[in-house]
Structures are given as C-alpha cells and as structure tokens.
N, C-alpha and C positions, 0 to 999 in steps of 0.2 A: 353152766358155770364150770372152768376150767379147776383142774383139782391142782395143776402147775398154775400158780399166779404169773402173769408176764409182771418180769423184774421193769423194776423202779430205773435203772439207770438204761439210757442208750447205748446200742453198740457204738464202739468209736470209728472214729472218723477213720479211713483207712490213708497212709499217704499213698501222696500218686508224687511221683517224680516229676519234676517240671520239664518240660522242651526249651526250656531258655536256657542261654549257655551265660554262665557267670560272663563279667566283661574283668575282673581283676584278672592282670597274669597270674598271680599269686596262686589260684584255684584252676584248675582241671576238673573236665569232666569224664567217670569211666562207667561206663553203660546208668548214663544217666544219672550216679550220683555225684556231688563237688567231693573234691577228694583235694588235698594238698596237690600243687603243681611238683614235679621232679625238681625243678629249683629252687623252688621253698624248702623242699625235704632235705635239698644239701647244708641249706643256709643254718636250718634247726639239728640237722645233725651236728656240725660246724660246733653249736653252742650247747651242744648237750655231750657229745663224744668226738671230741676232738681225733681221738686217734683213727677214727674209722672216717672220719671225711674224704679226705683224699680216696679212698680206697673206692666210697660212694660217691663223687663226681668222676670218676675216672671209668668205675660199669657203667652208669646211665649214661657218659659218654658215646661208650665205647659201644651200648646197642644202641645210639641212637636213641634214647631218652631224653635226653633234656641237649640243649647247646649251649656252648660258653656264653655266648652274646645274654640266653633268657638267665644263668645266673648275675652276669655283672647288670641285668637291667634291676634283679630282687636283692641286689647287695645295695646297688644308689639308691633304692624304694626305701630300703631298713637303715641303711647311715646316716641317714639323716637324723635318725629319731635313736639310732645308739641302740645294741643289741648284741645279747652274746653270741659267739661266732662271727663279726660282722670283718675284726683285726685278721682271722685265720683265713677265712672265704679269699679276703683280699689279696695273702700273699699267693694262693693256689693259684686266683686268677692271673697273678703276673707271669707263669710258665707254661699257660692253655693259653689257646683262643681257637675261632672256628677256622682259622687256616690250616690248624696244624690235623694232623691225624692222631686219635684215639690210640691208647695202647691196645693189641691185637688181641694179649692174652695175659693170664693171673702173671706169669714167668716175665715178661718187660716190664710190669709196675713196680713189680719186685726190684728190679734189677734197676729201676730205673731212680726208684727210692733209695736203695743202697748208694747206687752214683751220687747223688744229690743229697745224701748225708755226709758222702766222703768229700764235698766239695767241689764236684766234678756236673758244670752248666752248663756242656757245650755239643751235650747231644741231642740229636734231632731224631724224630722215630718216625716209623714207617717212610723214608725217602728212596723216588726210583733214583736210579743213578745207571748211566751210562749215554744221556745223550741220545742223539743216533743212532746209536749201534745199544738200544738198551739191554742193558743186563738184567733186570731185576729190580725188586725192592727189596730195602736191607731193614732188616728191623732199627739200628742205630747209626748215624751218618755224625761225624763228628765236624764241627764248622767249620773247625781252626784248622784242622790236619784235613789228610787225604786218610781216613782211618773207619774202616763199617766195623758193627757190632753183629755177628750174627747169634741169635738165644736157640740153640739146640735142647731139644726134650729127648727123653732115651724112649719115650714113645714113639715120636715121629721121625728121628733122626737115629736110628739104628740098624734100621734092616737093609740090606745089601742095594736093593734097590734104588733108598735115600740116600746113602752113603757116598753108590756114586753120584746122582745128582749134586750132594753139596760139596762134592769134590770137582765138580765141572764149575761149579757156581763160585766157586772162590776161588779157582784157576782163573777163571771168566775175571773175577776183578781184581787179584794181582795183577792181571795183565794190561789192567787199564790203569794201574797205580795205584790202588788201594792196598794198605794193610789191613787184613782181615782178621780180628778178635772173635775166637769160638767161645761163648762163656756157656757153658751145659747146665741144665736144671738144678742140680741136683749139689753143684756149687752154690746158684744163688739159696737155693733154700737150706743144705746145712754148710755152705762154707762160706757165709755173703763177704767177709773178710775178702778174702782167697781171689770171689770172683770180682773185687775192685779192684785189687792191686795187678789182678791180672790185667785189668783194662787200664789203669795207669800207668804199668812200666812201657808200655808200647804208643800211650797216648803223647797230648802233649806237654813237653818239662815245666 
C-alpha cells in the first residue's frame, strides 16, 4: 500500500493544436494557433482607437502583412451587420488600394497625413518617373503638376556622399521638368505647419 494515495482527479487532457487551417478570412493561423487575421486587427483597431488605425493599416501594409483588397473583403463581411470602426476603415479604404505602393517609412505617413489634413489629395508615393531614360523613384509624384516630393532624413541624407547623389538626382529631374520639393525630417516632425506650406507654395494654386 502506497503511503502517497494516487489523487482522485485525472491529469488533464493536454491541447494539441489542430493541422486544419480555419476557412474564415477573418482568422489566421501562426505556428499553429488561430490568431485574429491582420485585417480583422485593422477593422477592431478602427473601433476601439481610431487615431492609431491609419497608422496600423499603413505598417502591416507597408511589410507586407495584410492587403487592401483582404481589408475591403472584412469591411463588406462586417457592414452588413454594422460595427464600430466599420464608417473609419471605409474612408482609409478610399486612398489605398493594391495598386498603389505602401509608404516606405514612419517620415512619408507623417508627411503624408499632414498633406491630407491640409487638404492636399493629389499626391502619389512611391512613383518611378522618367520614362525611358528612368530617373528614379520619388517618394511623392503629384498628378495635377509636373511636381516630386523628395523626404530627406539627416540620417541618410547628410553625409558628403548622399548629398551628392541627391544633388545629381534632382538635377536629373529638373531637367526632365519636374519641380522638386526637399521636405527634411525634422520639419515634418517639429514643424509639420512649415513643411506643408512648403509644399503648397510650389504646388498647385
């Protein structure tokens, strides 16, 4: 006779993950557990913290997390049935889609929010431009004018090195007609004022 009684209850049951992959879009699977889909996560941000949405479809964009198209499919999934976030998601979705390119860096969403509170809807980001004879890509291409945006950082745009390069590079598109807008870091984030009107006095009237 055991002087340790074996206890009354059984061990529990252990989970095991399943190998079947959810079929809603809604859910994602990451090493095997369901987790909220990247486009669900915008849609519940959307209606819980409105100010940080944009900020969150714009990174999961921008690596390659989630795509326009899988959010406007869990926006028609949830309007139907009415949902907070559902008026916010919507108007985001009218200035994305999967044609366009993601912003690159924290510095153009920035900058691209400041434009689009100042009422400025007519730029385009990341476009190559030159044609044949290509120049480059310019972080902002504006529709209406012949007008780039380039967003210089005093990280990467200081040193002798880069200085001439973006002095060749915006030579390079003067010469194909472009007016070229420098707006530097350090404006968008303590002079966001400063660096719109910078880009409206040269935009168009």
């Amino acid at each position: 006779m055991s002087l340790f009684p074996e206890p009354m209850w059984s061990e529990p049951t252990r989970w095991r993950p399943s190998t079947r992959r959810p079929v809603c879009p809604t859910i994602a699977v990451h090493h095997d557990v369901p987790v909220a889909a990247p486009a669900l996560v915008v849609l519940q941000v959307a209606g819980t913290s409105p100010r940080r949405a944009a900020h969150i479809v714009d990174t999961l964009w921008a690596k390659r997390l989630v795509k326009i198209s899988e959010v406007e499919d869990v926006h028609d999934r949830f309007s139907r049935h009415g949902r907070n976030g559902i008026v916010l998601v919507r108007t985001l979705l009218k200035s994305r889609s999967d044609e366009m390119r993601p912003a690159e860096s924290g510095n153009e969403r920035r900058f691209e929010r400041i434009t689009g509170d100042g009422g400025i809807h007519t730029l385009r980001r990341q476009v190559d431009v030159g044609g044949d004879q290509w120049i480059g890509r310019v972080d902002f291409l504006d529709s209406e004018v012949a007008l780039t945006v380039e967003i210089h950082s005093e990280r990467y745009h200081t040193s002798h090195t880069a200085r001439q390069a973006d002095a060749a590079r915006i030579a390079a598109l003067e010469k194909a007609g472009y007016t070229v807008v420098v707006v530097w870091d350090h404006e968008i984030w303590g002079q966001p004022t400063s660096s719109s009107n910078g880009y409206g006095k040269r935009g168009p009237d």
